[in-house]
C-alpha positions in Angstrom: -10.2 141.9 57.9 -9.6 138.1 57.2 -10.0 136.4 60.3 -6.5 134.4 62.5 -6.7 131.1 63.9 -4.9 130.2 67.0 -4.2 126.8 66.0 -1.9 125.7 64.1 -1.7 123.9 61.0 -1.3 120.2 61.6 -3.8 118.0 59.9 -3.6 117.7 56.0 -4.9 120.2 53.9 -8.1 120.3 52.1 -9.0 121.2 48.4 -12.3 122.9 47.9 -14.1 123.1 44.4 -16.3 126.4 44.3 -18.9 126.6 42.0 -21.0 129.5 41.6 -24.3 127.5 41.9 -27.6 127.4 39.6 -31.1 126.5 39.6 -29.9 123.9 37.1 -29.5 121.2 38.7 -26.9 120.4 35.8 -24.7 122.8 37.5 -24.2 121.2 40.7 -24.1 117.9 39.0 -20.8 119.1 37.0 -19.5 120.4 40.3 -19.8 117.1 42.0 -18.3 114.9 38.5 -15.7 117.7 38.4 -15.0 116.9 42.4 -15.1 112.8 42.0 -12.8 113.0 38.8 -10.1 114.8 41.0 -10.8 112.9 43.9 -9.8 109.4 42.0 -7.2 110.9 40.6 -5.3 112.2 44.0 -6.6 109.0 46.3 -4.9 111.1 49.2 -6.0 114.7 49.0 -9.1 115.8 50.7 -11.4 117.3 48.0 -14.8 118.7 48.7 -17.3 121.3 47.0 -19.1 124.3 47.9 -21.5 126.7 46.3 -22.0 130.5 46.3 -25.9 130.5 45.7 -28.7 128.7 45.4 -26.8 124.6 46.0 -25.6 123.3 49.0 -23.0 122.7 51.0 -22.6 126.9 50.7 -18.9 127.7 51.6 -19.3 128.2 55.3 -20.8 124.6 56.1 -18.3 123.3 53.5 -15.4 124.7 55.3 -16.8 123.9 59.0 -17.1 120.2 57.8 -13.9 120.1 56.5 -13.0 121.2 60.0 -14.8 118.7 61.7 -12.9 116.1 59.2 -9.3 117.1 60.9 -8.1 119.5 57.9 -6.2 122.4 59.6 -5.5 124.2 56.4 -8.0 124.5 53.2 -7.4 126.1 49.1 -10.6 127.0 47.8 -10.4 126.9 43.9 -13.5 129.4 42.5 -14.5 127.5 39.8 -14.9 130.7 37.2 -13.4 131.1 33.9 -12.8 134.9 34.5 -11.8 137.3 37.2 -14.9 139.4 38.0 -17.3 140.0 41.0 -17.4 137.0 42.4 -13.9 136.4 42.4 -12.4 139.6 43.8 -15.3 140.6 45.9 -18.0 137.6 46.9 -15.7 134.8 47.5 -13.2 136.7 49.6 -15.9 138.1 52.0 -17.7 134.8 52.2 -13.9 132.7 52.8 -13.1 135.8 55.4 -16.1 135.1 57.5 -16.7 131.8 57.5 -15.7 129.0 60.5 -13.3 126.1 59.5 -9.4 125.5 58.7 -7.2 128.2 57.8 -8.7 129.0 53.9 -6.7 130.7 50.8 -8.4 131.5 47.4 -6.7 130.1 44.3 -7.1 132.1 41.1 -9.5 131.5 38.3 -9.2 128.6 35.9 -9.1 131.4 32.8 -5.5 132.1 31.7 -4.3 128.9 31.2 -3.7 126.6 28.3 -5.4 123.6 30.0 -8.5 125.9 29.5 -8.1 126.1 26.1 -7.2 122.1 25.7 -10.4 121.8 27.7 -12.4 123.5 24.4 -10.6 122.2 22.0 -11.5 119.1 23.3 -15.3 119.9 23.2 -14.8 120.9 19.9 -13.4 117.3 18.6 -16.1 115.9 20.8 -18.4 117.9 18.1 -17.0 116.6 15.0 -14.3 118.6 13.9 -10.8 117.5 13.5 -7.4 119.2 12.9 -7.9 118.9 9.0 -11.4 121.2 9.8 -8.9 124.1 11.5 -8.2 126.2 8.2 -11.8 126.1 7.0 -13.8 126.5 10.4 -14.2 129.7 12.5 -15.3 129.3 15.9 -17.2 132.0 18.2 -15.8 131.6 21.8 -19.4 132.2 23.6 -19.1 133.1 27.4 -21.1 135.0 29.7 -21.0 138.5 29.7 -20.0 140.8 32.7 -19.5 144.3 33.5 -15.7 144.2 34.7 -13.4 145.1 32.1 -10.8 142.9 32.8 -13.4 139.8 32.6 -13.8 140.9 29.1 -10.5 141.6 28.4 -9.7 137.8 29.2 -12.3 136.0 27.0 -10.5 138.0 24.1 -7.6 137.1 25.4 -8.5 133.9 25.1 -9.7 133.7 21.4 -6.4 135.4 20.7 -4.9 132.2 22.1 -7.4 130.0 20.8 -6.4 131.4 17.0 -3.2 130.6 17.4 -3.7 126.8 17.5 -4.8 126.9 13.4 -8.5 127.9 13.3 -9.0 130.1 10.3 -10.6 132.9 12.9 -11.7 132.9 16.6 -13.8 135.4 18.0 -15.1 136.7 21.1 -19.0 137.0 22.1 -21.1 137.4 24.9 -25.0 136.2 26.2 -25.3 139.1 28.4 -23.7 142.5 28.8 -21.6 143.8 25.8 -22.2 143.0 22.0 -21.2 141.2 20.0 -23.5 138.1 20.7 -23.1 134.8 19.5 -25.7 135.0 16.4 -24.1 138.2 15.3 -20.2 136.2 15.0 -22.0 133.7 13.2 -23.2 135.7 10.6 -20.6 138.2 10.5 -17.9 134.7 10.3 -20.4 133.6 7.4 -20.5 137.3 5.7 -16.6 137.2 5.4 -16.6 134.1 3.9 -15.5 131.2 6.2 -16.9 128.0 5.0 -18.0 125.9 8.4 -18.9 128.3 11.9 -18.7 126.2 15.3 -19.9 127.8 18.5 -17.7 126.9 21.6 -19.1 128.0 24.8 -16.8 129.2 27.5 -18.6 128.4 30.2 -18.1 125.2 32.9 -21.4 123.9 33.2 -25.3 123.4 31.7 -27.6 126.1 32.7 -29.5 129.2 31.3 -26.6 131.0 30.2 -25.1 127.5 28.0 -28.9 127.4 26.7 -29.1 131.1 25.4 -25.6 130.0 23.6 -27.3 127.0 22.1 -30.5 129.0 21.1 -27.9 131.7 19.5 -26.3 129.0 17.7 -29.5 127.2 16.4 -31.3 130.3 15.5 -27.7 131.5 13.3 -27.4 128.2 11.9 -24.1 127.4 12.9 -22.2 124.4 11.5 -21.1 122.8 14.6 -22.1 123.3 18.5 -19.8 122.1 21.2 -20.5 120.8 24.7 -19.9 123.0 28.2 -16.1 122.5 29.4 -17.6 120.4 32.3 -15.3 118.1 34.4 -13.2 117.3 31.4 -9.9 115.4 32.4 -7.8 119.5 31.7 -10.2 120.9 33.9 -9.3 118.9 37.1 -5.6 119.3 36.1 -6.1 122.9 36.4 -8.0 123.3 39.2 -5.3 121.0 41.1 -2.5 123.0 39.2 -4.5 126.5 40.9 -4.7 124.9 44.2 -0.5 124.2 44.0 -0.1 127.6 43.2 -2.1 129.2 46.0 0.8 127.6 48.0 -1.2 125.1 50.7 -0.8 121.8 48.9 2.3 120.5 48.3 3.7 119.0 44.7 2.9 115.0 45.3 3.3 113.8 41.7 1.7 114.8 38.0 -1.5 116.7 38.0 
């Protein structure tokens, strides 16, 4: 049962950044450019990050310190591009538990056009332009996971991603189910599309983005773009989540 708080809710609310944590140190790094980029951007919003494994602060010393710092009332954005384990199931326990101002999870960053900007970006970051679109494929790699509806939402996402003029998007995965990102890549080649680029769907540097990049190598794809990282439509849509968990109020463009 998600814990009450007697007090009420009369310092300024607090934004925190959740990142699923790494050995990479890459990972936290992201977390923390992510967390600056937003905090220069909204001079007057509290912004802080937290982990779920293996970097610190974890959520619960995030959350008490953002107590000690006067903030009544917290959003914590998970920073995950789908709705699997750790979304429904880790970070509620952990945000039900732990000490600190009165907490609500946001949803996921997946879903939303900004996420898709964010790629595209990477991709014109890589070389390609909008006069590449009808000749390049491009394999949307992201981590695999066991929950259907996880899986359901990176097609999803390729769907939408097709729609913006690639010649053909397509889903793959580095863990869990097929197809993998070497297999798209060849089958992308065996149907005749002149120039494959490999996107990864994934926020930050780490194994996962590294099996991607081995994929891509090894298949010999044409082009391979960057992790999303704290691109400038990634920290409009984590503050866009936080406004529509309801605990910040609209204070200008984010």
């Amino acid at each position: 049962m998600r814990r009450t708080h007697a007090r009420t809710d009369t310092g300024s609310p607090a934004l925190l950044l959740v990142g699923h944590g790494s050995r990479d140190r890459r990972h936290a790094e992201t977390v923390r450019a992510l967390t600056g980029r937003i905090r220069r951007s909204h001079p007057g919003l509290h912004v802080a990050a937290a982990f779920l494994d293996f970097d610190t602060p974890d959520v619960p010393g995030a959350l008490e310190a953002l107590r000690r710092d006067g903030a009544a009332r917290a959003v914590a954005v998970p920073l995950l591009l789908t709705r699997a384990y750790h979304a429904k199931t880790d970070l509620p326990a952990v945000l039900a538990d732990a000490p600190g101002p009165r907490v609500r999870q946001a949803a996921v960053l997946g879903g939303s056009p900004l996420l898709l900007a964010a790629v595209e970006r990477r991709l014109r970051e890589a070389g390609l332009s909008a006069a590449d679109r009808l000749t390049t494929g491009v394999v949307l790699a992201a981590a695999g996971s066991t929950d259907p509806e996880a899986i359901e939402s990176v097609g999803a996402a390729a769907t939408a991603l097709r729609r913006s003029g690639w010649c053909a998007v397509r889903p793959a995965f580095v863990t869990g189910p097929r197809p993998r990102p070497a297999e798209v890549v060849r089958d992308l080649r065996a149907r005749g599309v002149r120039r494959v680029a490999v996107a990864p769907y994934v926020l930050a540097p780490g194994l996962l983005p590294d099996r991607i990049a081995a994929e891509a190598e090894a298949a010999r794809a044409d082009v391979l773009s960057a992790p999303l990282g704290a691109a400038p439509e990634i920290a409009r849509l984590v503050v866009r989540r936080a406004r529509e968990a309801g605990l910040l109020t609209p204070a200008g463009s984010d």
